[in-house]
PyMOL Python script that loads the backbone (N, CA, C, O; Angstrom):
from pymol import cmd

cmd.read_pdbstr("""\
ATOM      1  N   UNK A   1     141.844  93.656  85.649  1.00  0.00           N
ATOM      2  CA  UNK A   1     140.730  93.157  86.428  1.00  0.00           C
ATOM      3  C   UNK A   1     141.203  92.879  87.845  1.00  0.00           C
ATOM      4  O   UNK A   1     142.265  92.312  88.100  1.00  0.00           O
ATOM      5  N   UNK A   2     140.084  93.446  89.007  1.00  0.00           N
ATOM      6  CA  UNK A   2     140.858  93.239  90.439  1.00  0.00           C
ATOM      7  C   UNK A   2     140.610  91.451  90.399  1.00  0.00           C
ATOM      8  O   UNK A   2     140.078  90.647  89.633  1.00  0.00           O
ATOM      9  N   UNK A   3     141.384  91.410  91.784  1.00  0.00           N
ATOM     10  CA  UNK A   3     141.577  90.071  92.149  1.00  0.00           C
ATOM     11  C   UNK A   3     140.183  89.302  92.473  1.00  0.00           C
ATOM     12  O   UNK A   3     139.786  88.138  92.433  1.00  0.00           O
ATOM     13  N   UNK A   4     139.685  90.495  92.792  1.00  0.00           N
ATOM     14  CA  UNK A   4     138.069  90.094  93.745  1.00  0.00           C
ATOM     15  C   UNK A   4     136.981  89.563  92.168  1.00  0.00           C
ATOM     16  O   UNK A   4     136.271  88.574  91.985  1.00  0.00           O
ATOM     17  N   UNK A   5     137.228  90.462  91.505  1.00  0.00           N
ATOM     18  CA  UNK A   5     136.303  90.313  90.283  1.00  0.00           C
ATOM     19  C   UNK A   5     136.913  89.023  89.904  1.00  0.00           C
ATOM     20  O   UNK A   5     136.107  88.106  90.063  1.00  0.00           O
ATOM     21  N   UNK A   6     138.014  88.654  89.474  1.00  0.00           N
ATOM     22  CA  UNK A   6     138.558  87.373  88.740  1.00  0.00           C
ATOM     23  C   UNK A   6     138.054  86.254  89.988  1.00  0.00           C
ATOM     24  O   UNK A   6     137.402  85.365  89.441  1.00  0.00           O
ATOM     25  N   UNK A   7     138.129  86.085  91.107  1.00  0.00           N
ATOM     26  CA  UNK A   7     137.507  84.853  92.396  1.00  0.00           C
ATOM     27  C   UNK A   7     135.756  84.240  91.944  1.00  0.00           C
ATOM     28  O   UNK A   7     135.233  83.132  91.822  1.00  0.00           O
ATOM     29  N   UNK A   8     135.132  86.223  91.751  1.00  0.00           N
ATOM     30  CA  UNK A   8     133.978  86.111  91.868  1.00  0.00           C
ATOM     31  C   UNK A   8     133.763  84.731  90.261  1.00  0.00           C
ATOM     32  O   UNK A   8     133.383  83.560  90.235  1.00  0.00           O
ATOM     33  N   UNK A   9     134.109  85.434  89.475  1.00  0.00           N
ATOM     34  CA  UNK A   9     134.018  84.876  88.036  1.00  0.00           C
ATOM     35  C   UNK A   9     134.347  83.466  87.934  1.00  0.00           C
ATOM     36  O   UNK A   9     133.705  82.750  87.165  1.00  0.00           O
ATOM     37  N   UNK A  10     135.256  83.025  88.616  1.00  0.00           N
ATOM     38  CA  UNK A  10     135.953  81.880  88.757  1.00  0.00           C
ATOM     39  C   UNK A  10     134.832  80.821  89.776  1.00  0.00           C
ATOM     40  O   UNK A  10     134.723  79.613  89.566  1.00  0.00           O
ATOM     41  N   UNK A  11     134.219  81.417  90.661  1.00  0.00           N
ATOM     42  CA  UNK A  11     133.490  80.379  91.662  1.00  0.00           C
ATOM     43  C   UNK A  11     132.574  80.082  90.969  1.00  0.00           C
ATOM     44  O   UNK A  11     132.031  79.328  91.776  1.00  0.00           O
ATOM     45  N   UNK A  12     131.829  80.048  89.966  1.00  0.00           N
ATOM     46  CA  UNK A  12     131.152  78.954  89.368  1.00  0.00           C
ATOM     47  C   UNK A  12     129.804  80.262  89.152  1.00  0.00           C
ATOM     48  O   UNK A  12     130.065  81.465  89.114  1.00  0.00           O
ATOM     49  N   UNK A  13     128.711  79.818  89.060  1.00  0.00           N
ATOM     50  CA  UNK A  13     126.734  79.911  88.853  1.00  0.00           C
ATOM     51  C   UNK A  13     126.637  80.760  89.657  1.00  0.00           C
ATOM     52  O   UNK A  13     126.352  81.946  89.493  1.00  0.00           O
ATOM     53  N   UNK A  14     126.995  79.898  91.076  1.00  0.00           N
ATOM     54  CA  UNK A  14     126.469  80.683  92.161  1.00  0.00           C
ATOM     55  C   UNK A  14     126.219  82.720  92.809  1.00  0.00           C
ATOM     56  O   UNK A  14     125.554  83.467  93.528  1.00  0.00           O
ATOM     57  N   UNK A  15     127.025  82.659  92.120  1.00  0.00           N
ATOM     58  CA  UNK A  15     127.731  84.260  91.771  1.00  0.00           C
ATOM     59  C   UNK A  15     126.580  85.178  90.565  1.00  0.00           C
ATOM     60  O   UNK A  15     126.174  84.997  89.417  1.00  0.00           O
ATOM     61  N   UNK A  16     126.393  86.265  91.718  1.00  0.00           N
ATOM     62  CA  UNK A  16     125.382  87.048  90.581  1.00  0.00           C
ATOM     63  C   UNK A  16     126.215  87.927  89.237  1.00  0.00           C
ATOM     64  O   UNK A  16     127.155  88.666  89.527  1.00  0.00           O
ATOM     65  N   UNK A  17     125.742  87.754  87.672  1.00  0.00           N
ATOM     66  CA  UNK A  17     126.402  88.109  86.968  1.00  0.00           C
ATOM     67  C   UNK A  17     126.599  89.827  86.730  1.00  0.00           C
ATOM     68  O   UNK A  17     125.893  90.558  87.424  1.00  0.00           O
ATOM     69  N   UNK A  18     127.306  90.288  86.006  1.00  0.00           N
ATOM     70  CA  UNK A  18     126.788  92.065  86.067  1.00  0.00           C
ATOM     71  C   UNK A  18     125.899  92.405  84.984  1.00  0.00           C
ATOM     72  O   UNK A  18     125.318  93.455  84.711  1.00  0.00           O
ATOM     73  N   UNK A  19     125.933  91.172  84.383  1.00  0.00           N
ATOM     74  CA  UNK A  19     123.767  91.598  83.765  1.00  0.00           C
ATOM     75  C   UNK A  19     122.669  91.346  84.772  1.00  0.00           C
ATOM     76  O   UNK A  19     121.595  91.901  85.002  1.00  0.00           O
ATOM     77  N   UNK A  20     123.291  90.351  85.273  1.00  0.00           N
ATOM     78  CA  UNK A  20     122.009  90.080  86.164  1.00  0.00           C
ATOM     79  C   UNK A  20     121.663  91.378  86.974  1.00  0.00           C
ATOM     80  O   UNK A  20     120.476  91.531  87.262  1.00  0.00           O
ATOM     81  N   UNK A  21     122.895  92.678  87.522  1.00  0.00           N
ATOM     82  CA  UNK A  21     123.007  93.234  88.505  1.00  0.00           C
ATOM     83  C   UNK A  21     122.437  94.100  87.880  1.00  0.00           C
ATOM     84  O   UNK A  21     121.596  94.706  88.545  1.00  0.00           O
ATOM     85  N   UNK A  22     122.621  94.602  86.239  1.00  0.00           N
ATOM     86  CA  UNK A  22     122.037  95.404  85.491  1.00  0.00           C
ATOM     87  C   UNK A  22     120.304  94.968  85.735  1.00  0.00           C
ATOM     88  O   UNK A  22     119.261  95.367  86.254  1.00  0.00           O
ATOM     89  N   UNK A  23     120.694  94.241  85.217  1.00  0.00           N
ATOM     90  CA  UNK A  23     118.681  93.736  85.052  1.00  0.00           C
ATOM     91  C   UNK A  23     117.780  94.007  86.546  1.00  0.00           C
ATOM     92  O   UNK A  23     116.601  94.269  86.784  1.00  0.00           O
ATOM     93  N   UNK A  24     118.869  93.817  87.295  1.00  0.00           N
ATOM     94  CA  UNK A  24     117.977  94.438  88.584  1.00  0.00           C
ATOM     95  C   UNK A  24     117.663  95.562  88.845  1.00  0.00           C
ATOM     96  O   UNK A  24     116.585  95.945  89.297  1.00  0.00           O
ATOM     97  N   UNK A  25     118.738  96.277  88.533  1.00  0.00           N
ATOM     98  CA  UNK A  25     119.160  97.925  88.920  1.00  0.00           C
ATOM     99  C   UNK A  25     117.928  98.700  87.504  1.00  0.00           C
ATOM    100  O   UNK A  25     117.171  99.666  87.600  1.00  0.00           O
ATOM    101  N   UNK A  26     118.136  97.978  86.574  1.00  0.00           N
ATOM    102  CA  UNK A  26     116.876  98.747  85.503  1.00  0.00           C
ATOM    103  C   UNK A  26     115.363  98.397  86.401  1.00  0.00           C
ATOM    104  O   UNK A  26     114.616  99.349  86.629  1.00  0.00           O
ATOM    105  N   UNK A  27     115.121  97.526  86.701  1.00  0.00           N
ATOM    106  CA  UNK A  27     113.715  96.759  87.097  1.00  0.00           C
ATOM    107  C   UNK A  27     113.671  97.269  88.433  1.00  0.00           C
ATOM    108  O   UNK A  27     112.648  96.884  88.998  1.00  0.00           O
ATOM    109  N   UNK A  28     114.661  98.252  89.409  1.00  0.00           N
ATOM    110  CA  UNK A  28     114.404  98.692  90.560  1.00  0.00           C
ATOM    111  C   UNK A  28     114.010  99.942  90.115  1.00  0.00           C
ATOM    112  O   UNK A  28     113.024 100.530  90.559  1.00  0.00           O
ATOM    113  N   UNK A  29     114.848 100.427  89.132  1.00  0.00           N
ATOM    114  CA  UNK A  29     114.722 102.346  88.169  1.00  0.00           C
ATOM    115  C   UNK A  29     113.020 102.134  88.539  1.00  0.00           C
ATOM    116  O   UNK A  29     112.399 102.685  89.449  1.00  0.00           O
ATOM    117  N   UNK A  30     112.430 101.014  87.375  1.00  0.00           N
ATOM    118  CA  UNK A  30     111.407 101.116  87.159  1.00  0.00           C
ATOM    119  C   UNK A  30     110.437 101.396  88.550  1.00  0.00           C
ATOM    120  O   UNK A  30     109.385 102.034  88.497  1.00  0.00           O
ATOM    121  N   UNK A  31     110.967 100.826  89.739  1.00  0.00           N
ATOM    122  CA  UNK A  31     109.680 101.185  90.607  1.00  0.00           C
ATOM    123  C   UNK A  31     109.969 102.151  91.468  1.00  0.00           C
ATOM    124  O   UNK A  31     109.639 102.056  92.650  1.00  0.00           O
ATOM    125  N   UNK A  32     110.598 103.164  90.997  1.00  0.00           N
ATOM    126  CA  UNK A  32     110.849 104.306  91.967  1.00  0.00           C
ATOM    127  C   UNK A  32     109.809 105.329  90.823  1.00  0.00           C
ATOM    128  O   UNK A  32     109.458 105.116  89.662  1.00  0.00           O
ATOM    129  N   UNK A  33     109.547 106.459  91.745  1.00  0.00           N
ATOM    130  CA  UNK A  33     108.443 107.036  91.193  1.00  0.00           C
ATOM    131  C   UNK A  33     108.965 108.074  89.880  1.00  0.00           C
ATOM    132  O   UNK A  33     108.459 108.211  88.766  1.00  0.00           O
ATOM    133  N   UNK A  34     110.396 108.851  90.596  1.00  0.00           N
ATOM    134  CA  UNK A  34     110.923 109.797  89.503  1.00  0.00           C
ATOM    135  C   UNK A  34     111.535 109.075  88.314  1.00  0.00           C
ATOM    136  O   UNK A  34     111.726 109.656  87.246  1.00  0.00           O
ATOM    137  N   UNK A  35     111.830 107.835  88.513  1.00  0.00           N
ATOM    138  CA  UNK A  35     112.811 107.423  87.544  1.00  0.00           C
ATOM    139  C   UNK A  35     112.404 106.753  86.381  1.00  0.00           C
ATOM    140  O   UNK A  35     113.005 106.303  85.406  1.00  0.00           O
ATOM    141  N   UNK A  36     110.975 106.813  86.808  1.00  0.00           N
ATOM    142  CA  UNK A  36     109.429 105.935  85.685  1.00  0.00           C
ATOM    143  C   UNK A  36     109.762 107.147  84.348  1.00  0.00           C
ATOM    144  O   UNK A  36     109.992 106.876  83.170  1.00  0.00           O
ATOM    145  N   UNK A  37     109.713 108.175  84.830  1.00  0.00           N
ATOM    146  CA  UNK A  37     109.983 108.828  83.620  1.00  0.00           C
ATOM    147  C   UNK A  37     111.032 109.135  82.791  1.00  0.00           C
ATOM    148  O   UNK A  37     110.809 109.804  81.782  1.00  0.00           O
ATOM    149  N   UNK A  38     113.048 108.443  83.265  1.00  0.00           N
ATOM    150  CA  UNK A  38     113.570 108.587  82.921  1.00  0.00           C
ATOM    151  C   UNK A  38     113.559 106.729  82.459  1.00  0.00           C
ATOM    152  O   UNK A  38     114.673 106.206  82.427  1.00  0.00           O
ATOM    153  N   UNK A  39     112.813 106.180  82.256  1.00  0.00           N
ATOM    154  CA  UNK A  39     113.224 104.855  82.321  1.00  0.00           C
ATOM    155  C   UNK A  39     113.962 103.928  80.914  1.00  0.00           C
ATOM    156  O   UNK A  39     114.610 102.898  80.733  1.00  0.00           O
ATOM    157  N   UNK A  40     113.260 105.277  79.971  1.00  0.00           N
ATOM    158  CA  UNK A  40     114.541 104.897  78.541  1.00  0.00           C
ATOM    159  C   UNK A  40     115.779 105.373  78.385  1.00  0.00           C
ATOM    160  O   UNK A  40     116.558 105.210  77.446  1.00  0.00           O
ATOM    161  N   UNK A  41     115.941 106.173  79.710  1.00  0.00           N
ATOM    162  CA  UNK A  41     117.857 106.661  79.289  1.00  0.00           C
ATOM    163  C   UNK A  41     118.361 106.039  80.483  1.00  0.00           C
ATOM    164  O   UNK A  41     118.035 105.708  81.623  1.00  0.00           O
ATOM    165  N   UNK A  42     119.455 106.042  79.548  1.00  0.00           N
ATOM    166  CA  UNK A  42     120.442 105.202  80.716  1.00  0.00           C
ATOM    167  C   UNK A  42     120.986 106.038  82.682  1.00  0.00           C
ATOM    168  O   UNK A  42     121.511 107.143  82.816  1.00  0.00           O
ATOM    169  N   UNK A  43     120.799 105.532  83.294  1.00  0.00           N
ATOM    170  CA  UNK A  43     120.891 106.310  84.829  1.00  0.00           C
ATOM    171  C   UNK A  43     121.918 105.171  84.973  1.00  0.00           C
ATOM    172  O   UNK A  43     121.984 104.035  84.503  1.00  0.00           O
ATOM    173  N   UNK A  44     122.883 106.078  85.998  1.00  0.00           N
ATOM    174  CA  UNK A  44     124.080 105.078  86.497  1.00  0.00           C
ATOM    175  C   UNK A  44     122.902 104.388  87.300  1.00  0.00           C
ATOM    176  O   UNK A  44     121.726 104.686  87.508  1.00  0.00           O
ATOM    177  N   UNK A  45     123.757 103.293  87.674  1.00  0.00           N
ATOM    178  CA  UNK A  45     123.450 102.344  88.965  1.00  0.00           C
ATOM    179  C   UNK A  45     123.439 102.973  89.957  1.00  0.00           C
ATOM    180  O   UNK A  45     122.337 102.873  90.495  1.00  0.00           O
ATOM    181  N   UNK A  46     124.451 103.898  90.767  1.00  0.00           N
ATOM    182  CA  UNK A  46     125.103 104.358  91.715  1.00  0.00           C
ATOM    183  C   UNK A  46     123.385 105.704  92.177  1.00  0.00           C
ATOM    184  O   UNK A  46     123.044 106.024  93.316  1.00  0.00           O
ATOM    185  N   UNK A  47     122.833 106.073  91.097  1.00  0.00           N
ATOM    186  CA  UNK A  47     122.093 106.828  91.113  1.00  0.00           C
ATOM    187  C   UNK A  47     120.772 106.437  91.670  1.00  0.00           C
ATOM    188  O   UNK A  47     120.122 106.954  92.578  1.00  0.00           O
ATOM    189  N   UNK A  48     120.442 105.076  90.678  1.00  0.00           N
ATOM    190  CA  UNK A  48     119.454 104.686  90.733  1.00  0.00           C
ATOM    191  C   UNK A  48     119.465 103.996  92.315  1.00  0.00           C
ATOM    192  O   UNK A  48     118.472 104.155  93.025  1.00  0.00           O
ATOM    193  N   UNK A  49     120.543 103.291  92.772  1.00  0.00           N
ATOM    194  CA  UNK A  49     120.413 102.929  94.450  1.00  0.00           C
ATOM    195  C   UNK A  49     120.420 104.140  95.088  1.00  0.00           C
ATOM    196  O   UNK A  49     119.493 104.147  95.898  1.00  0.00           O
ATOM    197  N   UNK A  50     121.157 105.378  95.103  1.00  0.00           N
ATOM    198  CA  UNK A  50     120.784 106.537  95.737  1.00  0.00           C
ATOM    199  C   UNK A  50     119.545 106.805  95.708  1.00  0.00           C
ATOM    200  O   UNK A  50     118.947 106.855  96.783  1.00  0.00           O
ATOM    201  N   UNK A  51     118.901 107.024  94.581  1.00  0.00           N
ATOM    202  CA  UNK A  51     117.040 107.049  94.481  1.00  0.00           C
ATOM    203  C   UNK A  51     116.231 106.160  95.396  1.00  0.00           C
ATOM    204  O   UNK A  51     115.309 106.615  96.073  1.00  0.00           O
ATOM    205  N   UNK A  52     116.546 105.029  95.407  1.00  0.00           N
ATOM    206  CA  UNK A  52     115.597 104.039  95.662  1.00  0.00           C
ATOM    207  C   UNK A  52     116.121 103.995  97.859  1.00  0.00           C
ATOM    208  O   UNK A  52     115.214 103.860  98.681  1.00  0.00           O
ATOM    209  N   UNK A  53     117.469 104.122  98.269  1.00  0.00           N
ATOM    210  CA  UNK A  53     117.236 104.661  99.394  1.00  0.00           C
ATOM    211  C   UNK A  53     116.804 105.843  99.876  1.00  0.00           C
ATOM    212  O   UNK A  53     116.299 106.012 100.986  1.00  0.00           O
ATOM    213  N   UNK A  54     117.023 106.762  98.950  1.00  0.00           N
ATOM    214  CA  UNK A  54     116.041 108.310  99.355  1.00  0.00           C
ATOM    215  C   UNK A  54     114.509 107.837  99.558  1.00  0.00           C
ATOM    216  O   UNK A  54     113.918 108.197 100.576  1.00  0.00           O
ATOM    217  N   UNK A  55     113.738 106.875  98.405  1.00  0.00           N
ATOM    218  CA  UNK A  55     112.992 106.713  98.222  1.00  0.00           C
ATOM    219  C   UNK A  55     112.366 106.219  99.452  1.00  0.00           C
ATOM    220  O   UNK A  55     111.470 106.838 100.027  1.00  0.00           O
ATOM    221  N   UNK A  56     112.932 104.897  99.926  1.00  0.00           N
ATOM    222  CA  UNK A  56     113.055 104.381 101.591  1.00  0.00           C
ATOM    223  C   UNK A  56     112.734 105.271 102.165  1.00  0.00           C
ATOM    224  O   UNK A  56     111.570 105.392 102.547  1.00  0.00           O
ATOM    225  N   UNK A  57     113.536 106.040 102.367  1.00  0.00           N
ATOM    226  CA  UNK A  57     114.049 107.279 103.670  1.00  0.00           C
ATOM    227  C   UNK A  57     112.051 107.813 104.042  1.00  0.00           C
ATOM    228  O   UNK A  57     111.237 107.716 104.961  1.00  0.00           O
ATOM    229  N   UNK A  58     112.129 108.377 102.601  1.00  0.00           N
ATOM    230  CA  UNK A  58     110.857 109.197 102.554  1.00  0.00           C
ATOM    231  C   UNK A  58     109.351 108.048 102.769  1.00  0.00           C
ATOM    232  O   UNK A  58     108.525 108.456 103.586  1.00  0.00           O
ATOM    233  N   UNK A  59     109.142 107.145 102.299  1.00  0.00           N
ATOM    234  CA  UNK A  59     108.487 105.981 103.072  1.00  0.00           C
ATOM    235  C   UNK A  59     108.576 106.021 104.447  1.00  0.00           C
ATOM    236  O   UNK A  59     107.925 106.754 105.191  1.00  0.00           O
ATOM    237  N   UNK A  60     109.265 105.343 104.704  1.00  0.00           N
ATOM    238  CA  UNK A  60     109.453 105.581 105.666  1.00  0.00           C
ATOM    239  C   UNK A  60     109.331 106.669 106.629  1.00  0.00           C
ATOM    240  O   UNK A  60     109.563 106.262 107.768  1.00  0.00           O
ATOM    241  N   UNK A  61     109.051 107.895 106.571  1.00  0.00           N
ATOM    242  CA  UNK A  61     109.190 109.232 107.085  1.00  0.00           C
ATOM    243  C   UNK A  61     107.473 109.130 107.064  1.00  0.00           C
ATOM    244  O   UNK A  61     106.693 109.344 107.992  1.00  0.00           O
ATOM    245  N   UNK A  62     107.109 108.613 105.263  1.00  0.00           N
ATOM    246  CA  UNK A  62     105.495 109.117 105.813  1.00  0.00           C
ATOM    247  C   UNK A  62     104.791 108.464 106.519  1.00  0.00           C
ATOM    248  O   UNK A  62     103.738 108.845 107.029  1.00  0.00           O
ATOM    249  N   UNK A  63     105.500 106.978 106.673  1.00  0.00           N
ATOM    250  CA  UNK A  63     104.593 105.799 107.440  1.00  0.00           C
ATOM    251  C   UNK A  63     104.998 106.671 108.775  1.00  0.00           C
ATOM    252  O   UNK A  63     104.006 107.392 108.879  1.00  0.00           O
ATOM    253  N   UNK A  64     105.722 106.964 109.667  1.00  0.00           N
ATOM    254  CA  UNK A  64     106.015 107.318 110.661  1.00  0.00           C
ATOM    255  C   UNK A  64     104.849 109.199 111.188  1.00  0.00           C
ATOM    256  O   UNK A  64     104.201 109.655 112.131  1.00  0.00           O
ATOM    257  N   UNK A  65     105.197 109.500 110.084  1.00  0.00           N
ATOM    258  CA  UNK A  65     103.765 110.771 110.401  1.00  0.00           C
ATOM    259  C   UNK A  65     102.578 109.943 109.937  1.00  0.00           C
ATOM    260  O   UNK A  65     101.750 110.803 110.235  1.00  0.00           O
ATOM    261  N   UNK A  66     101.784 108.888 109.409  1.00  0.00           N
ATOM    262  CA  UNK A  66     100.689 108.833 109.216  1.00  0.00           C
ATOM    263  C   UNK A  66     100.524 108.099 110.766  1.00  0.00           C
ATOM    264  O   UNK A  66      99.539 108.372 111.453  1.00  0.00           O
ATOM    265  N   UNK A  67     101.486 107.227 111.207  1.00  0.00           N
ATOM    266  CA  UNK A  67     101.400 106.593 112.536  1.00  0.00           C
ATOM    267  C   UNK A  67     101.015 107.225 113.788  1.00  0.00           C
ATOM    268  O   UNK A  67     100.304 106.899 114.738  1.00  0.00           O
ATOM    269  N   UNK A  68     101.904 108.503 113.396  1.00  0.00           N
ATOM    270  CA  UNK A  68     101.241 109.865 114.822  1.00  0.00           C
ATOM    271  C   UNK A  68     100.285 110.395 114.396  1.00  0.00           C
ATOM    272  O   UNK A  68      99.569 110.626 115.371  1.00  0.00           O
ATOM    273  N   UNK A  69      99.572 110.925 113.037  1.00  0.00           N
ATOM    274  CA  UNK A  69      98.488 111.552 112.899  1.00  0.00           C
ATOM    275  C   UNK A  69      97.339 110.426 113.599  1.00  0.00           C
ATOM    276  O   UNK A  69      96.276 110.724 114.143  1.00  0.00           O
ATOM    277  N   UNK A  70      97.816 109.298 113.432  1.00  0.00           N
ATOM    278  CA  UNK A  70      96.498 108.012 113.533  1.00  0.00           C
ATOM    279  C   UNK A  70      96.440 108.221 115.485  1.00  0.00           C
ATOM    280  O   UNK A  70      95.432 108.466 116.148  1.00  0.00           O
ATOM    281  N   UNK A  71      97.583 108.062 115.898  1.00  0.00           N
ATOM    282  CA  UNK A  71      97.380 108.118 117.485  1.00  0.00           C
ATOM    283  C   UNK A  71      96.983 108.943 117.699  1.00  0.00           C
ATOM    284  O   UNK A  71      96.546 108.898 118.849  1.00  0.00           O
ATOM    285  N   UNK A  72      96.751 110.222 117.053  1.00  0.00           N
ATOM    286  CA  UNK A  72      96.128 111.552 117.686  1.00  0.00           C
ATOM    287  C   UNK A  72      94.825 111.141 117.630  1.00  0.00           C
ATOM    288  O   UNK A  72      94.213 110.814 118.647  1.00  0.00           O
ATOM    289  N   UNK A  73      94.213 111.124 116.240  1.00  0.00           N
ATOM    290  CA  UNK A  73      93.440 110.520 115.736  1.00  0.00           C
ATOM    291  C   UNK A  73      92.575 109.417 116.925  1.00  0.00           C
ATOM    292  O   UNK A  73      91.465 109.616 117.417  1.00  0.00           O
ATOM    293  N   UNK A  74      93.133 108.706 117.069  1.00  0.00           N
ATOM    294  CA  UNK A  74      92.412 107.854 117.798  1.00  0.00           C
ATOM    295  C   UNK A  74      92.606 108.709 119.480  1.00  0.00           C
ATOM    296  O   UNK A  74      91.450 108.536 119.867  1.00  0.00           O
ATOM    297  N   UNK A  75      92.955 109.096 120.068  1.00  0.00           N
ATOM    298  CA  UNK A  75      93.419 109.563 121.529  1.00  0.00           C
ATOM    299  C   UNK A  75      92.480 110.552 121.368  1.00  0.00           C
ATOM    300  O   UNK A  75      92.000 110.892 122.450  1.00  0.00           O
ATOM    301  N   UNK A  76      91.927 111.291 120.173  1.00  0.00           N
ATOM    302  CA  UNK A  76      90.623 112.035 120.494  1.00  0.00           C
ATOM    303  C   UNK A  76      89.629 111.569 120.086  1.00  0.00           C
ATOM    304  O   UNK A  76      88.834 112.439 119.731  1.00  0.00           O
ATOM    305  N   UNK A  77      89.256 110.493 119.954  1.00  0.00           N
ATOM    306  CA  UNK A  77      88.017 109.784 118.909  1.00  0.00           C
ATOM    307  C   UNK A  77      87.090 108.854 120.384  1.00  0.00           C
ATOM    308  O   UNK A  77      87.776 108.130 121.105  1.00  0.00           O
ATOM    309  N   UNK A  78      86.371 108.921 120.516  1.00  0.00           N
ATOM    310  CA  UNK A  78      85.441 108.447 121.325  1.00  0.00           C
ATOM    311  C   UNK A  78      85.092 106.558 120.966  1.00  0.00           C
ATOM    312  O   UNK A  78      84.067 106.199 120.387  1.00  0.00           O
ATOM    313  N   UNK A  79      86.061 105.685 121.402  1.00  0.00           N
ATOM    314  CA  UNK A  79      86.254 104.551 120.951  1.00  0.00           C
ATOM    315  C   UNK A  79      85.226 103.826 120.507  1.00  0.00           C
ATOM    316  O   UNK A  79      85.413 102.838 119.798  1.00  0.00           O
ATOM    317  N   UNK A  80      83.894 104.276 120.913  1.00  0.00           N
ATOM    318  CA  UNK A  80      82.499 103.548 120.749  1.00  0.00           C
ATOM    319  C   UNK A  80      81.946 103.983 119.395  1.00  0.00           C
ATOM    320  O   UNK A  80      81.169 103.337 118.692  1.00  0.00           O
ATOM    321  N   UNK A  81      82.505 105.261 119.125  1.00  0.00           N
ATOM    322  CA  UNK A  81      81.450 106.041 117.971  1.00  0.00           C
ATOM    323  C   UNK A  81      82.024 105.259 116.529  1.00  0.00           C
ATOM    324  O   UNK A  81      83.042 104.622 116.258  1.00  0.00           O
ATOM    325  N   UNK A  82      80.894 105.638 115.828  1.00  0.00           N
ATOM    326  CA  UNK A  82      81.415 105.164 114.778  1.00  0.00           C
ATOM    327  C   UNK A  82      82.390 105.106 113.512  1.00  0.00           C
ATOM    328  O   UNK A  82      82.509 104.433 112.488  1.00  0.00           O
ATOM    329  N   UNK A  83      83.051 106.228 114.171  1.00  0.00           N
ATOM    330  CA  UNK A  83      84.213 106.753 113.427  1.00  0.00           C
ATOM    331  C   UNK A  83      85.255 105.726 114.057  1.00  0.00           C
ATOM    332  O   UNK A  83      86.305 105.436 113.483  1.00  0.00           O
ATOM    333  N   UNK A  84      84.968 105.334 114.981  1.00  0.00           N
ATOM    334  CA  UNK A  84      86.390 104.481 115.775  1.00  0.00           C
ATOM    335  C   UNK A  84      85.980 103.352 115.311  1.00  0.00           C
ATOM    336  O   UNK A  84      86.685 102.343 115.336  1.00  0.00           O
ATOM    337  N   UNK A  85      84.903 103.383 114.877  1.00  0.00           N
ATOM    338  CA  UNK A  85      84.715 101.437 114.192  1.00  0.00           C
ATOM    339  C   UNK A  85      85.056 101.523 112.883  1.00  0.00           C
ATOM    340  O   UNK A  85      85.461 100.503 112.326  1.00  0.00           O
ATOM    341  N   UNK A  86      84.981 102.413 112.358  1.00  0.00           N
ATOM    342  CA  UNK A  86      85.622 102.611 110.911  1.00  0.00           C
ATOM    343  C   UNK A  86      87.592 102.709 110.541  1.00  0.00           C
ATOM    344  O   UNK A  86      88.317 102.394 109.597  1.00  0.00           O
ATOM    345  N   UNK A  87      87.769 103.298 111.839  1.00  0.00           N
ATOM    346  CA  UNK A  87      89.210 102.973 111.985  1.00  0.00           C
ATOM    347  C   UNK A  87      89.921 101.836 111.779  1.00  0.00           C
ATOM    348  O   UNK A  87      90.896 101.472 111.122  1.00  0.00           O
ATOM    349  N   UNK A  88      88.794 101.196 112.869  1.00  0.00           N
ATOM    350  CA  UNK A  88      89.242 100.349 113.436  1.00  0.00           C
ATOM    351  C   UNK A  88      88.915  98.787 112.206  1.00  0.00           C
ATOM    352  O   UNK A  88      89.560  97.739 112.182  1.00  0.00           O
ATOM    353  N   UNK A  89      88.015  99.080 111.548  1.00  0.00           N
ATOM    354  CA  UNK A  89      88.153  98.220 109.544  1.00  0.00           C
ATOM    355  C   UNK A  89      89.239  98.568 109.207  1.00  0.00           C
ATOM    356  O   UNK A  89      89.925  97.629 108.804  1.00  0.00           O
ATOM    357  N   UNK A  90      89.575  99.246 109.196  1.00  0.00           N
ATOM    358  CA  UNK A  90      90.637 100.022 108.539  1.00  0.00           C
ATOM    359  C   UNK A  90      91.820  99.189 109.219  1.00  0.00           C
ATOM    360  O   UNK A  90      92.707  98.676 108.537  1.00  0.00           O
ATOM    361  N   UNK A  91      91.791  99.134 110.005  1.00  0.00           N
ATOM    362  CA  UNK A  91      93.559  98.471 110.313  1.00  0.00           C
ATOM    363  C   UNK A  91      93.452  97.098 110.776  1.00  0.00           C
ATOM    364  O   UNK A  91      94.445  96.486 111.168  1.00  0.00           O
ATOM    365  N   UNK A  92      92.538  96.697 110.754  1.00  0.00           N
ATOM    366  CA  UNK A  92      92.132  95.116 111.052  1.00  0.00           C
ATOM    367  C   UNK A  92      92.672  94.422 109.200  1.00  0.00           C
ATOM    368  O   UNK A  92      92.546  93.229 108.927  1.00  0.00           O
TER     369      UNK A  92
END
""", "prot")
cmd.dss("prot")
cmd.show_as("cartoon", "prot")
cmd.util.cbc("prot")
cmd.orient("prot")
């Protein structure tokens, strides 16, 4: 056992356990979209955080194109009409 693991073990509660780290890493599997369907076999950890930052990545990617489709969107929309008041529910 490294030195680091025997400190961690030794400092008391405060310290997250490696079930606890399990129990997270299953309950994160669960909210990624591909991994809903692998969610009764076992996936490393190492995988399942690779997933869940890909997962990020791509969030992220679509919030960033729905953000420019919306400025186009609005930069041709006639601010009075009623399509721009409907937008504009929309993000209020």
């Amino acid at each position: 056992m490294s030195s680091r693991r025997s400190r961690s073990r030794q400092s008391g509660s405060s310290r997250i356990t490696e079930e606890q780290i399990s129990d997270l890493v299953s309950k994160l599997q669960d909210l990624l979209p591909e991994a809903r369907l692998q969610s009764n076999a076992r996936v490393p950890s190492a995988r399942v955080l690779q997933e869940t930052c890909n997962y990020i990545r791509s969030l992220h990617q679509e919030v960033d194109n729905l953000s420019e489709r919306l400025s186009e969107l609005l930069a041709t929309t006639d601010m009075s009409s009623a399509q721009a008041a409907i937008i504009r529910s929309l993000l209020m």
